[in-house]
C-alpha positions as CSV (number, residue, x, y, z in Angstrom):
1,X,27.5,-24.9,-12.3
2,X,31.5,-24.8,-11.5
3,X,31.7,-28.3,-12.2
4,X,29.8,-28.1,-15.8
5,X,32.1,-25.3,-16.3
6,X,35.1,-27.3,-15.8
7,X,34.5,-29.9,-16.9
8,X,33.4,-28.9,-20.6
9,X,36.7,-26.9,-20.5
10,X,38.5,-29.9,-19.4
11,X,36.6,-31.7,-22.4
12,X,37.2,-28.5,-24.3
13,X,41.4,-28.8,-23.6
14,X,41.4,-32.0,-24.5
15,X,39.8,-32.2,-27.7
16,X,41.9,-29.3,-28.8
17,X,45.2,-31.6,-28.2
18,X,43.8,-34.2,-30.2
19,X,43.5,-31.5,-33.2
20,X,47.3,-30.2,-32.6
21,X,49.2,-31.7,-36.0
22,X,51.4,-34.4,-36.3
23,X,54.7,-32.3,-36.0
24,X,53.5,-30.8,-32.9
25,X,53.0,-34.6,-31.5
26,X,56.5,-35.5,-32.9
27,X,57.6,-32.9,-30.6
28,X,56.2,-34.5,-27.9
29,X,57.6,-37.7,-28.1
30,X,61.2,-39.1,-26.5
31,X,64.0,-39.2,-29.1
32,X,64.0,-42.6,-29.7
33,X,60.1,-42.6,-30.0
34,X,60.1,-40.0,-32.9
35,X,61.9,-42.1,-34.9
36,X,59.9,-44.8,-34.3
37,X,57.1,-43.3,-35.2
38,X,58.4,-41.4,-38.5
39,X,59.2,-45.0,-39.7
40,X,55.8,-45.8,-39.1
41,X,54.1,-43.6,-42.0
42,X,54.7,-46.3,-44.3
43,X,52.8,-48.5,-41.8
44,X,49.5,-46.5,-42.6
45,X,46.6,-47.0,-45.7
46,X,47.9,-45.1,-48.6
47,X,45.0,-42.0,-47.9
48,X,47.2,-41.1,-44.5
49,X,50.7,-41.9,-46.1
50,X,49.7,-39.1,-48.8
51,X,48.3,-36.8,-46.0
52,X,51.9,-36.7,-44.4
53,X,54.2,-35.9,-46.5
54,X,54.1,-32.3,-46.5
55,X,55.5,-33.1,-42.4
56,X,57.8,-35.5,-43.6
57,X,59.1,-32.9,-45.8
58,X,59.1,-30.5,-43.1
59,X,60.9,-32.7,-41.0
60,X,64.2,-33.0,-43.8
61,X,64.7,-29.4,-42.5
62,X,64.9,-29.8,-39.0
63,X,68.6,-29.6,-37.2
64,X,69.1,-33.0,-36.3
65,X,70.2,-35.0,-39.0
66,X,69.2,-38.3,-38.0
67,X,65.7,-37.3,-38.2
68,X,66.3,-35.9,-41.7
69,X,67.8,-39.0,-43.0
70,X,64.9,-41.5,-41.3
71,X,62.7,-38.9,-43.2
72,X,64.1,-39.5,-46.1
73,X,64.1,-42.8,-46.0
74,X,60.3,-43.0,-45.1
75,X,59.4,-40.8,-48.1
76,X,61.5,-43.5,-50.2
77,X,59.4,-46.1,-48.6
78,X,55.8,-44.3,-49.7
79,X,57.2,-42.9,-52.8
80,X,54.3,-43.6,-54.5
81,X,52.1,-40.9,-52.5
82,X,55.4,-38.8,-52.1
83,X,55.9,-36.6,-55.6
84,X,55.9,-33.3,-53.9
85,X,58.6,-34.1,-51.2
86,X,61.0,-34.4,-54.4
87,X,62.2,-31.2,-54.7
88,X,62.8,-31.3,-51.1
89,X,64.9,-34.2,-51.0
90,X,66.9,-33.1,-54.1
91,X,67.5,-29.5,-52.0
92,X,69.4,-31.1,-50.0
93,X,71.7,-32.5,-51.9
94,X,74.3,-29.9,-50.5
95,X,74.7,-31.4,-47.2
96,X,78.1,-32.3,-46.6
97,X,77.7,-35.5,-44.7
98,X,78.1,-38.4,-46.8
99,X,76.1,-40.5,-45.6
100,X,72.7,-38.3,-45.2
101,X,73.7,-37.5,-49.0
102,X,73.4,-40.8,-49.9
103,X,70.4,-41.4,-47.8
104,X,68.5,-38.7,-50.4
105,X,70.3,-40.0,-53.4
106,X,68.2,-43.2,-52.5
107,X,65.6,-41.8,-51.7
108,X,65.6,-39.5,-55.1
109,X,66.1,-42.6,-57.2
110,X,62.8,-45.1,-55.7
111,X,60.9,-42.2,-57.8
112,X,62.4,-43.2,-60.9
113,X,61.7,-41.2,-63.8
114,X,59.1,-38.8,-61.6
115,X,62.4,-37.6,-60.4
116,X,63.9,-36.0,-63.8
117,X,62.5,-32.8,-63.5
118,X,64.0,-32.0,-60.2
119,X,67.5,-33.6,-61.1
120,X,67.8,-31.9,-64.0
121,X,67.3,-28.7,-62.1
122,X,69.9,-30.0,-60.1
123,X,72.6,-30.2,-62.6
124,X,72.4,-26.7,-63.6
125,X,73.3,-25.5,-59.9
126,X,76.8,-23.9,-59.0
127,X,77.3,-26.2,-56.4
128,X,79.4,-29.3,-57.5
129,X,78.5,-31.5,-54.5
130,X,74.8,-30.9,-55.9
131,X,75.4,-31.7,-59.2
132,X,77.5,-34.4,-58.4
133,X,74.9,-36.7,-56.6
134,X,72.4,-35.5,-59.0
135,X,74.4,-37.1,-61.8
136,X,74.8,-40.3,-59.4
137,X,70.8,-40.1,-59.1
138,X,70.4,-40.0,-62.7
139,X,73.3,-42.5,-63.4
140,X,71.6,-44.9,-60.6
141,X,67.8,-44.7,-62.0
142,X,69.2,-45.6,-66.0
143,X,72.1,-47.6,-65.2
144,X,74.1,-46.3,-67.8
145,X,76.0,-43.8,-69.1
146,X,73.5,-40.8,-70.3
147,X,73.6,-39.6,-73.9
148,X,77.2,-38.4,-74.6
149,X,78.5,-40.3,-71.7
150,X,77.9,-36.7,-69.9
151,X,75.8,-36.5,-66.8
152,X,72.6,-35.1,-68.7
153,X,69.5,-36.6,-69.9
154,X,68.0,-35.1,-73.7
C-alpha cells in the first residue's frame, strides 16, 4: 500500500512540474540555455508563438538586460501573433542603454502601422529620450519626414 502511495505521489509531483509555466522553466534553465530557448518561440506553429507572448512580455521586465533585448527581438520575429507586447516594448523606450533602445525601436517598427497607436502615445510623454526613439520609430516605418516635417503623424 506504501508503494501505491508513493508512487502515485511520485506520478502526482511529476505531473505537476510538467504544468509549472514557461517562465518558471526559464528559470530553471543555465544562462546561456534561456536564451537559447527565448530565440526559439519563433521556432514554434503560430498557435504557441501567440500563446507566449504575454511571457515574452514579461520577460522585457526582468533585470538582466540581455534577456530583455533577445525578448525583444523574438517578439519582432513573431510580430505577427505579437500586437499586445506593443505597448510593452514602446515602455521601454526610457532605458538608457543604447543599444537595448534600439533593440525595441526595431522591434516597434516590424509592426508597422499596428504600432501608431502606441507611438503616438509615446510622443506626448515628458521624457525626451522616449519621444525621441518614438519619432525614430515613426520616421523608420514611413521613411519620410511626417506631415510638417515634425515628428507626428495626422
Amino acid at each position: 500500500m506504501q508503494k501505491i502511495l508513493l508512487a502515485l505521489l511520485w506520478i502526482g509531483a511529476d505531473a505537476l512540474a510538467g504544468c509549472t509555466g514557461w517562465l518558471d522553466h526559464l528559470d530553471q534553465l543555465s544562462y546561456w540555455e534561456k536564451l537559447a530557448e527565448i530565440r526559439s518561440v519563433s521556432d514554434l506553429p503560430m498557435a504557441m508563438q501567440r500563446e507566449r507572448v504575454p511571457d515574452l512580455a514579461d520577460l522585457l521586465t526582468v533585470e538582466d538586460s540581455s534577456v530583455r533585448i533577445v525578448a525583444a527581438e523574438e517578439i519582432a520575429e513573431i510580430h505577427e501573433v505579437a500586437d499586445s507586447a506593443l505597448s510593452r516594448l514602446v515602455g521601454n523606450f526610457w532605458r538608457p542603454n543604447g543599444e537595448e533602445g534600439m533593440t525595441y525601436i526595431a522591434a516597434v517598427v516590424s509592426f508597422g502601422e499596428r504600432a501608431l497607436p502606441s507611438l503616438q502615445q509615446a510622443l506626448a510623454s515628458r521624457d525626451s529620450l522616449v519621444r525621441a526613439r518614438a519619432c525614430d520609430a515613426l520616421l523608420r516605418i514611413y521613411r519620410a519626414p511626417l506631415s510638417d516635417g515634425r515628428c507626428r503623424v495626422e
